[in-house]
N, C-alpha and C positions, 0 to 999 in steps of 0.2 A: 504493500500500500504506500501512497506517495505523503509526504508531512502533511498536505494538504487535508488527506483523507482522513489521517489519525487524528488532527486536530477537531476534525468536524467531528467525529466518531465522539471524543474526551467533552466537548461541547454539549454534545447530544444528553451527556450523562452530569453535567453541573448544573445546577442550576443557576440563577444570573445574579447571586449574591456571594458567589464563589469566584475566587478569582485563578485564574492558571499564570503558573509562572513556566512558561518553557525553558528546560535548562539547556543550555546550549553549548556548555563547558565542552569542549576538545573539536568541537564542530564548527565546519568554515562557516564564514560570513555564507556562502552561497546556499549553506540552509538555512540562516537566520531572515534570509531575503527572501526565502521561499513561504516560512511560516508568517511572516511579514505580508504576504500577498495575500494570506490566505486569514489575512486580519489580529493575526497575535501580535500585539505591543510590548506583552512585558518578561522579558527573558533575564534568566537567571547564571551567573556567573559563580565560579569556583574561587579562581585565581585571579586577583590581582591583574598581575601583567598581559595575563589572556584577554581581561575586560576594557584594558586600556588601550591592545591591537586592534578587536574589533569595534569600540564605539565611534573610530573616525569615519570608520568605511561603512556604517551603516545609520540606517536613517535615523534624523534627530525626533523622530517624535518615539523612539523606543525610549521604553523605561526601563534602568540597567537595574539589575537586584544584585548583591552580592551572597552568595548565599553559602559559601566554603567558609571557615575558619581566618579571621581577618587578623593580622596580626597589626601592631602600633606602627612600626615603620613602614607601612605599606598603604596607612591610610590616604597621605598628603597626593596621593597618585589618583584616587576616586571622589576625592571630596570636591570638585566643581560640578561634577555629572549624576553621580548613585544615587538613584532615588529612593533605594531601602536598603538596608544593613540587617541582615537576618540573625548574624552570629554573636550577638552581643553577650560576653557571658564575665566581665569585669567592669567595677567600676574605671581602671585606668584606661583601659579600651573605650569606654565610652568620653573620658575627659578629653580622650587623644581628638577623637571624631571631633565633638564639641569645638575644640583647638581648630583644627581645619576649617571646618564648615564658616566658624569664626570668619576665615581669613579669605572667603570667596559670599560673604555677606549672604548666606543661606542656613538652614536650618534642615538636618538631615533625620529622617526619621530612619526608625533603631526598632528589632524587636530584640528582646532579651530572650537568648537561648538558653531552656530550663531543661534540664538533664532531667529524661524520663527511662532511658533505656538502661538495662546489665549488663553493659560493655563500656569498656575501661578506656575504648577506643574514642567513644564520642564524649564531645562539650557538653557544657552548662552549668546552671547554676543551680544548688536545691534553694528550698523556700525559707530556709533561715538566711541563704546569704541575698536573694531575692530581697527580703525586708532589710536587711541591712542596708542594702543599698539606696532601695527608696527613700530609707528615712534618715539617711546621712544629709548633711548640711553640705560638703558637697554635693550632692548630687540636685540640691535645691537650687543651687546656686548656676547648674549647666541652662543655657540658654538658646543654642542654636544644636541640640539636640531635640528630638520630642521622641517618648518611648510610643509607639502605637501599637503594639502586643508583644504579643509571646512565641517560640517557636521550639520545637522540640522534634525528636529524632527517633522513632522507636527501634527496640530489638529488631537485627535482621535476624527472622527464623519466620518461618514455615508457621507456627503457633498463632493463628487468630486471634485467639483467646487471649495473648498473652500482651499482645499489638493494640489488643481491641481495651484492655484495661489500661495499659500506659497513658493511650490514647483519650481515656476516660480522664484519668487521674488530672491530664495536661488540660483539659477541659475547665476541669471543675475548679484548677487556679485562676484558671482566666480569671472564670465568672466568681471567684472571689474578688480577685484585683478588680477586675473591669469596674464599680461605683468607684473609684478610686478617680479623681478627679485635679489634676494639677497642671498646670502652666506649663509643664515638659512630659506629662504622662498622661494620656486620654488613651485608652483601650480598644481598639475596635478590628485590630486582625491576630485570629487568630491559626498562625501557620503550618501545619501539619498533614505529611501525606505524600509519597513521594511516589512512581510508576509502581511498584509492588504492594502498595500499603493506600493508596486514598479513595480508594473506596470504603473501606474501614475507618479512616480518618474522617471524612464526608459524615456518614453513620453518626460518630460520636462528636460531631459539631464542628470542624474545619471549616474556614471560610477563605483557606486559600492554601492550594496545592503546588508542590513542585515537582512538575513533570519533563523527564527528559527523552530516554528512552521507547516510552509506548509514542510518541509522538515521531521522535529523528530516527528511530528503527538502535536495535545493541552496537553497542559502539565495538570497532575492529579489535 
């Protein structure tokens, strides 16, 4: 099937208060123009220097996500362009961003990546150091950040059950945080669900997935 198809097909199955992120990490420009024709805006990036090659050669009205593991010296490289920072899982990562964003007179929104999965491999943050963070006076004080949710990562395994409570649990902080109401934290996406897992994701209340491969076909 051509991207065009898989995308109509993943369409078919959102409804329209869901958002798709196509991920496009290792993938030429010449499929991002592809899913581009076929109306996707908002593509999602890994790396850094990968998102920095493609965003000249592809049209301005896409919306770049970062959605890999962002490290502090690699910020000053996406902070005129990124319209979302998915990986947020320190307060000094978010002061770095803040910094930046500062310095091209915009304000970057951020979700905080909360560690729901039992592998050692992936990010986040649990909910004690979540509240820490909120309620530090640094964190009061960031002003060309704004947090607009949460993003988590479930267990790869085979186990429904197992995806489908993560997935739960990641829910159920949202909608604790989300009345949470502040000048750099308003709540309203919450991210979870990637080609193997967002239909399950969906299910337990996702409002915006990241899809790469049911769309660009398994990468070589």
């Amino acid at each position: 099937m051509t991207i065009q198809n898989n995308l109509k097909k993943i369409y078919s199955e959102l409804s329209d208060n869901i958002s798709l992120v196509a991920v496009s990490k290792t993938r030429p420009v010449s499929d991002i123009l592809e899913a581009y024709q076929a109306g996707q805006r908002v593509f999602g990036e890994n790396k850094v220097q990968e998102m920095c090659d493609k965003q000249p050669e592809s049209p301005n009205d896409i919306q770049w996500h970062l959605i890999g593991h962002l490290q502090r010296n690699k910020v000053k490289y996406i902070a005129s362009f990124v319209e979302l920072i998915h990986g947020v899982e320190s307060l000094r990562l978010l002061k770095e961003i803040d910094k930046q964003a500062k310095k091209h007179n915009r304000v970057i929104n951020c979700l905080f990546q909360i560690y729901i999965a039992e592998e050692e491999t992936k990010f986040g943050l649990n909910e004690q150091e979540l509240e820490e963070i909120i309620n530090s006076e640094e964190f009061k004080q960031l002003e060309n950040i704004k947090i607009v949710g949460f993003m988590g990562m479930a267990t790869f395994t085979d186990d429904d059950d197992k995806i489908r409570k993560e997935f739960t649990y990641l829910k159920a902080l949202f909608d604790k945080y989300q009345p949470l109401n502040k000048e750099n934290l308003q709540l309203d996406t919450l991210s979870m669900g990637m080609s193997g897992d967002y239909r399950i994701a969906v299910e337990c209340g996702s409002n915006m997935v990241r899809i790469g491969s049911n769309i660009f076909g398994s990468r070589a």
